[in-house]
C-alpha positions as a LaTeX table, in Angstrom:
\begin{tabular}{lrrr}
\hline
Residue & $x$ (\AA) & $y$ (\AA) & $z$ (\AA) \\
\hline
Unk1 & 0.12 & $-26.18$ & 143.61 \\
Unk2 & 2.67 & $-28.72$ & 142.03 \\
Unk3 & 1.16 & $-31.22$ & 139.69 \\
Unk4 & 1.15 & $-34.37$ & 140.26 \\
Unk5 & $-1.14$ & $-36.51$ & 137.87 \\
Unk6 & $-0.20$ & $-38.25$ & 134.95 \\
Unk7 & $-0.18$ & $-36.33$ & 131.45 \\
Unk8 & $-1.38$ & $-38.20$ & 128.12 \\
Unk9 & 1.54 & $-37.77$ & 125.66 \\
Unk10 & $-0.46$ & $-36.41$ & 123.30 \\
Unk11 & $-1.04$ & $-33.36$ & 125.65 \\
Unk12 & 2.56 & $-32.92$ & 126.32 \\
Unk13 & 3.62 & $-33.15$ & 122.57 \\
Unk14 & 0.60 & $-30.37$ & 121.96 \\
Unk15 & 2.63 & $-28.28$ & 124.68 \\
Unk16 & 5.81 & $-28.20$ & 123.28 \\
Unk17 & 4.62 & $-28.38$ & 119.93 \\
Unk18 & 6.79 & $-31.25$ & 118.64 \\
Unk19 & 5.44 & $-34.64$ & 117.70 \\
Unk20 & 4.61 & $-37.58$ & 120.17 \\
Unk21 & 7.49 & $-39.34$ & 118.56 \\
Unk22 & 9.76 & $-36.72$ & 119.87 \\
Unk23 & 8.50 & $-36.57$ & 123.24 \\
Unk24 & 9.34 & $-40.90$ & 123.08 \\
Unk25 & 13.06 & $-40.53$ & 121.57 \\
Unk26 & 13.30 & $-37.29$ & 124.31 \\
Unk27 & 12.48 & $-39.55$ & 126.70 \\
Unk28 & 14.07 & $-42.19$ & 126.15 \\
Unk29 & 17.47 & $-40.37$ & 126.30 \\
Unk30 & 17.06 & $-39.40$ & 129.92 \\
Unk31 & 16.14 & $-42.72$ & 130.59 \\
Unk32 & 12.64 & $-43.70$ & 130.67 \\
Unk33 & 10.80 & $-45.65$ & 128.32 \\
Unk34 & 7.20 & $-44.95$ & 127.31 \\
Unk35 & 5.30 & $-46.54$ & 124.33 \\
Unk36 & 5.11 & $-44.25$ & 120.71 \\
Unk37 & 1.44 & $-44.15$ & 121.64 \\
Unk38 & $-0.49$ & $-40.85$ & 121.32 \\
Unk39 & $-2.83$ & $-42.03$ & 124.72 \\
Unk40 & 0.28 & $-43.41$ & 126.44 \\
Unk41 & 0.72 & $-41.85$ & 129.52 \\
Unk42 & 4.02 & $-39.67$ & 131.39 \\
Unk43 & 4.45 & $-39.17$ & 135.36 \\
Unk44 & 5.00 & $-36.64$ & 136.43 \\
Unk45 & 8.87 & $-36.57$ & 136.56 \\
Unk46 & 9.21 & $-37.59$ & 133.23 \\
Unk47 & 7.09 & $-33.84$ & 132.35 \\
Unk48 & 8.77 & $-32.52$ & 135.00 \\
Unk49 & 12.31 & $-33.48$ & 132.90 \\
Unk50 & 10.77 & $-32.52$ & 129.79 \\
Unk51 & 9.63 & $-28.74$ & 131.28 \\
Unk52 & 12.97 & $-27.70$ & 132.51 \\
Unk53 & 15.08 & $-28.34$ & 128.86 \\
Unk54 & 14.83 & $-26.30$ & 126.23 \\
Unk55 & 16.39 & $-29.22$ & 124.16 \\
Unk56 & 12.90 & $-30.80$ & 123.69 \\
Unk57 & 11.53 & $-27.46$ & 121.86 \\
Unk58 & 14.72 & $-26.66$ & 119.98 \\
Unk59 & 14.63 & $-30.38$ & 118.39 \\
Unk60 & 11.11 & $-29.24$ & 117.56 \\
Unk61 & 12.26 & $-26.08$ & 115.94 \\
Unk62 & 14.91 & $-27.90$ & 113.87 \\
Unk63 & 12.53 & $-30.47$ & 112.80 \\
Unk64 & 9.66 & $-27.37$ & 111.56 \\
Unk65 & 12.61 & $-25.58$ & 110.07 \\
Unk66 & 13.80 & $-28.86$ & 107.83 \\
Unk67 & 9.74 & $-28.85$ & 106.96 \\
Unk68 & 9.68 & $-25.50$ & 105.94 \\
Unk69 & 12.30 & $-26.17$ & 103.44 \\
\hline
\end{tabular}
């Protein structure tokens, strides 16, 4: 069954394990704009554009990585 409700960007950035700041700047790169708000909310083609990249994680990798350091 193909989702179709809204996702709290919180939930997402829990997913992908990067910050909700990430998800935001991801975001607004492919376009859409969403407030740097942990309860803000994404439809479900902005998740849908998030799930099929492995940009989003590797951004998050990079970012742990420099942490790590």
């Amino acid at each position: 069954m193909a989702e179709t409700a809204e996702k709290r960007i919180l939930a997402v950035a829990k997913e992908f394990n990067v910050g909700v700041s990430h998800i935001v700047e991801f975001l607004a790169t492919k376009g859409f704009s969403v407030e740097n708000k942990p309860t803000s909310k994404i439809s479900a083609d902005m998740y849908r554009s998030e799930e099929h990249t492995s940009e989003l994680q590797s951004r998050g990798l990079i970012s742990y990585a420099v942490f790590c350091l």
